[in-house]
PASEPA-695348 format. One line per 3 residues: their letters; for each residue z, y, x of N, C-alpha, C. Coordinates in pm, 1 decimal. Layout:
BEGIN
a) Z Y X Z Y X Z Y X; ...
This chain:
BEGIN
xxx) -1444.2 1284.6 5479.0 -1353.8 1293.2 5364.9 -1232.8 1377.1 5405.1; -1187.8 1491.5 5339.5 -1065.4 1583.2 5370.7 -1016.8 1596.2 5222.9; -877.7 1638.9 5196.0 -788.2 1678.7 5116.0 -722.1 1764.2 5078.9
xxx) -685.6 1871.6 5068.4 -656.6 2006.1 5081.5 -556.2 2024.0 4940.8; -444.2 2050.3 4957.7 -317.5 2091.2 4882.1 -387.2 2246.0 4861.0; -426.7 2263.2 4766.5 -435.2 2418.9 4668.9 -346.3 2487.9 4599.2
xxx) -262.1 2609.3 4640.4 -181.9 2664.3 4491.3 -311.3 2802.4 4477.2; -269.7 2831.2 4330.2 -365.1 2947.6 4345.3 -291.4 3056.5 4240.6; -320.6 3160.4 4238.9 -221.1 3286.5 4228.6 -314.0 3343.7 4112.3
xxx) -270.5 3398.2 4028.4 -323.3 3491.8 3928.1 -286.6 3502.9 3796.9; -409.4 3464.4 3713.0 -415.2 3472.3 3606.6 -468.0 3338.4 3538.0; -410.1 3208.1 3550.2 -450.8 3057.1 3573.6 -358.1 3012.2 3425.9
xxx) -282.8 3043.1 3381.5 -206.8 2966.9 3276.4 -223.6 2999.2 3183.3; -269.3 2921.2 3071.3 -267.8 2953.5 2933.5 -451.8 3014.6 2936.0; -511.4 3003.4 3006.8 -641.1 3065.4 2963.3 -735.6 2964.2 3021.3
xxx) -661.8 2810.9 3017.6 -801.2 2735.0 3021.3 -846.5 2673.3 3184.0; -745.6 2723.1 3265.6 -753.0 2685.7 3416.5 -822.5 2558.9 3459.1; -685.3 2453.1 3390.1 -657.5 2296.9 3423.6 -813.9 2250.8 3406.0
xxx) -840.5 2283.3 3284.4 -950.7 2228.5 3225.5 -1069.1 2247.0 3272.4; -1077.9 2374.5 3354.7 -1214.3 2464.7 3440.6 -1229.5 2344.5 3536.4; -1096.4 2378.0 3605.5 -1057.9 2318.6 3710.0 -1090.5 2129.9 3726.4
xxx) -1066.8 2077.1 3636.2 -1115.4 1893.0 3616.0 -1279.7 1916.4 3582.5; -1343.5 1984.0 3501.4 -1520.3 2027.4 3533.5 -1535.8 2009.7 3613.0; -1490.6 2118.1 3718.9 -1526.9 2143.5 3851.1 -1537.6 2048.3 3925.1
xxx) -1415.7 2023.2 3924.2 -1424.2 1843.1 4027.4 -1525.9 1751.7 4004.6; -1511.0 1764.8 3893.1 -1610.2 1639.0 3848.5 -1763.5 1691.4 3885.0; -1799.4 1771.6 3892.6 -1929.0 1865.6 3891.5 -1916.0 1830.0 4082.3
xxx) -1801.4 1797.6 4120.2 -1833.7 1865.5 4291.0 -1790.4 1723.8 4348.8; -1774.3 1602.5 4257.2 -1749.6 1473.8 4315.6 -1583.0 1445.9 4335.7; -1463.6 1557.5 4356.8 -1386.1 1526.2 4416.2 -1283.8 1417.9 4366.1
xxx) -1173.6 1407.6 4364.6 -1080.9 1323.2 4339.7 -947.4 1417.8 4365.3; -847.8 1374.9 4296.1 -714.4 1462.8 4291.7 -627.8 1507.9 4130.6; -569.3 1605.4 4137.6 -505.2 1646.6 4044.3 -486.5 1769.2 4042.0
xxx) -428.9 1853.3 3899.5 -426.0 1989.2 3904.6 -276.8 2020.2 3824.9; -196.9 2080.3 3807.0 -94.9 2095.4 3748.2 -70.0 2246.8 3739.9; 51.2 2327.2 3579.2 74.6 2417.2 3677.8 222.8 2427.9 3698.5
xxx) 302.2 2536.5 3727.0 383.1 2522.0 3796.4 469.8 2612.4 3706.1; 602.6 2634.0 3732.1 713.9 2701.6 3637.8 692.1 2862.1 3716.1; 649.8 2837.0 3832.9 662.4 2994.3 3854.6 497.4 3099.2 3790.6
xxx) 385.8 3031.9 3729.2 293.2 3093.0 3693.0 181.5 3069.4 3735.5; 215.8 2986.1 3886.6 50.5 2900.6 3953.7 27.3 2790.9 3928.1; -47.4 2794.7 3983.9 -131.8 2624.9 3941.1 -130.8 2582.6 4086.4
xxx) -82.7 2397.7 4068.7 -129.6 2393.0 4210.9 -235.6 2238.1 4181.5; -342.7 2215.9 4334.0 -410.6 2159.2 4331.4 -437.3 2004.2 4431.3; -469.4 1911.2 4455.4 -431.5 1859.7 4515.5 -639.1 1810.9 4496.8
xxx) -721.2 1812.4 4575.0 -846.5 1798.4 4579.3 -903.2 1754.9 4699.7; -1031.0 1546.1 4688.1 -1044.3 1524.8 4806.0 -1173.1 1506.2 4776.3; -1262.2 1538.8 4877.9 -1401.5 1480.3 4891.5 -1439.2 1572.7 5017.6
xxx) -1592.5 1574.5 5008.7 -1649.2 1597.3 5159.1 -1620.5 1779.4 5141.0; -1618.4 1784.1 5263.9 -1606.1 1936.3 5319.2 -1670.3 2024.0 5256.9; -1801.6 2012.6 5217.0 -1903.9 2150.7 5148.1 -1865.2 2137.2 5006.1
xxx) -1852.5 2042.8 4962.2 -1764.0 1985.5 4840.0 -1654.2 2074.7 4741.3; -1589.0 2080.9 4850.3 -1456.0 2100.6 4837.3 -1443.4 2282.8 4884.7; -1538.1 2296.4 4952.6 -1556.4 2435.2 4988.0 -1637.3 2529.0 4861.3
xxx) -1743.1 2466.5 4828.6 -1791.5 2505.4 4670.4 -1729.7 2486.5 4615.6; -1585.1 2427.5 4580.0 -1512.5 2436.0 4450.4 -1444.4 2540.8 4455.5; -1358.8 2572.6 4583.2 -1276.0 2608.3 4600.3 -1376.7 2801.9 4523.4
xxx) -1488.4 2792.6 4582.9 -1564.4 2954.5 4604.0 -1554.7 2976.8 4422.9; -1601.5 2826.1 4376.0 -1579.5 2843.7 4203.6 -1485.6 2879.1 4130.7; -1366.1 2829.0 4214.6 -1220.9 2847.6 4130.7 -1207.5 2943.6 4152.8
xxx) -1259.8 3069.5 4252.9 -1177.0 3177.4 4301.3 -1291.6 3278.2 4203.5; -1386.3 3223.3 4167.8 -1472.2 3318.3 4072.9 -1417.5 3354.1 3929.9; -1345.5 3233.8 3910.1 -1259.6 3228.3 3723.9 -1411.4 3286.6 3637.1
xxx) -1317.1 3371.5 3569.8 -1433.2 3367.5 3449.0 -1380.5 3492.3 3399.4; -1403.7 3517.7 3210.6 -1363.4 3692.6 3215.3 -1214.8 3644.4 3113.8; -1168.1 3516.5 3132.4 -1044.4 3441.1 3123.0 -952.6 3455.5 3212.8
xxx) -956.6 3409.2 3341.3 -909.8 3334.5 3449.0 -922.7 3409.8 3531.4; -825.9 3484.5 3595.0 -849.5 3630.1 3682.3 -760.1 3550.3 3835.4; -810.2 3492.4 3912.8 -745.3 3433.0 4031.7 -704.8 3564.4 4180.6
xxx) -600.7 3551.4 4178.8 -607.4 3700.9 4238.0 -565.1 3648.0 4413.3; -502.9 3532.6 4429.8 -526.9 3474.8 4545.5 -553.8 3307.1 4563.6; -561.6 3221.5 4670.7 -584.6 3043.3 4713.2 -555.3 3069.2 4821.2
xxx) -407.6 2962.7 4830.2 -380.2 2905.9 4932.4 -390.6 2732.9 4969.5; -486.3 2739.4 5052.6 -512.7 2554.7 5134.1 -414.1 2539.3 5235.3; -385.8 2399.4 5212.0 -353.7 2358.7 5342.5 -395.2 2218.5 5345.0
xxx) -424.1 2167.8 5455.1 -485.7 2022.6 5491.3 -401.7 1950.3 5465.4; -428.5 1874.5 5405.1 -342.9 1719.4 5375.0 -388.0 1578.2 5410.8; -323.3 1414.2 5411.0 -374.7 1321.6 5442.4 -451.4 1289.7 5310.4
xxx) -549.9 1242.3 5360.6 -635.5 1157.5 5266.4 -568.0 1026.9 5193.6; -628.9 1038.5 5037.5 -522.2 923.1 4957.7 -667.5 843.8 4906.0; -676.5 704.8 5016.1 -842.8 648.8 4984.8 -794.6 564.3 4853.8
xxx) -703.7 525.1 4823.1 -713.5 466.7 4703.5 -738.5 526.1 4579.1; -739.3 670.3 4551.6 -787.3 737.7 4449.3 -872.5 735.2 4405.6; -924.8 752.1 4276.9 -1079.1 696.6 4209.0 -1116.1 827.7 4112.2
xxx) -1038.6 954.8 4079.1 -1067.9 1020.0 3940.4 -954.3 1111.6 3988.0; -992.0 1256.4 3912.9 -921.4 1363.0 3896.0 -910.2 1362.5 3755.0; -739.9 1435.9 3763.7 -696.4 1437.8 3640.2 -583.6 1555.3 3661.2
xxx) -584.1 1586.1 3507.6 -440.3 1683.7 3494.3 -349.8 1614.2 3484.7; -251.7 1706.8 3544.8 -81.6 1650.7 3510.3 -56.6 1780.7 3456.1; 45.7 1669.3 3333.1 148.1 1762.1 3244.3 275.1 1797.3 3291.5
């Protein structure tokens, strides 16, 4: 089980991100949250197993002909075992 703090750079707001983004999880098992941010990114907060979390990450960076992600930055974080569900924050 790993955790990984995500911001991601592009073209993420207003075209449907958050929402890709809670699919995804759910499609890849994880647990966490997605928000975005006042400066134009989105950031991510996503836990489950390693290949997991590595296929999401390859998904989010694919977007769509919406969602133009032009960089992802990870960094490792502690694991939060009491979490049960990913969700957006407003």
């Amino acid at each position: 089980m790993n955790r990984y703090f995500i911001k991601v750079y592009g073209r993420v707001q207003g075209v449907g991100f958050r929402f890709n983004t809670e699919y995804l999880a759910d499609h890849f098992s994880l647990t966490g949250w997605v928000k975005n941010c006042d400066d134009g990114t989105v950031e991510i907060e996503a836990q489950g197993q390693e290949d997991d979390i590595e296929a999401f990450k390859i998904k989010i960076q694919q977007g769509n002909r919406f969602i133009k992600v032009k960089d992802v930055y990870l960094k490792k974080i502690d694991v939060l075992y009491e979490e049960k569900s990913f969700r957006i924050i407003y």
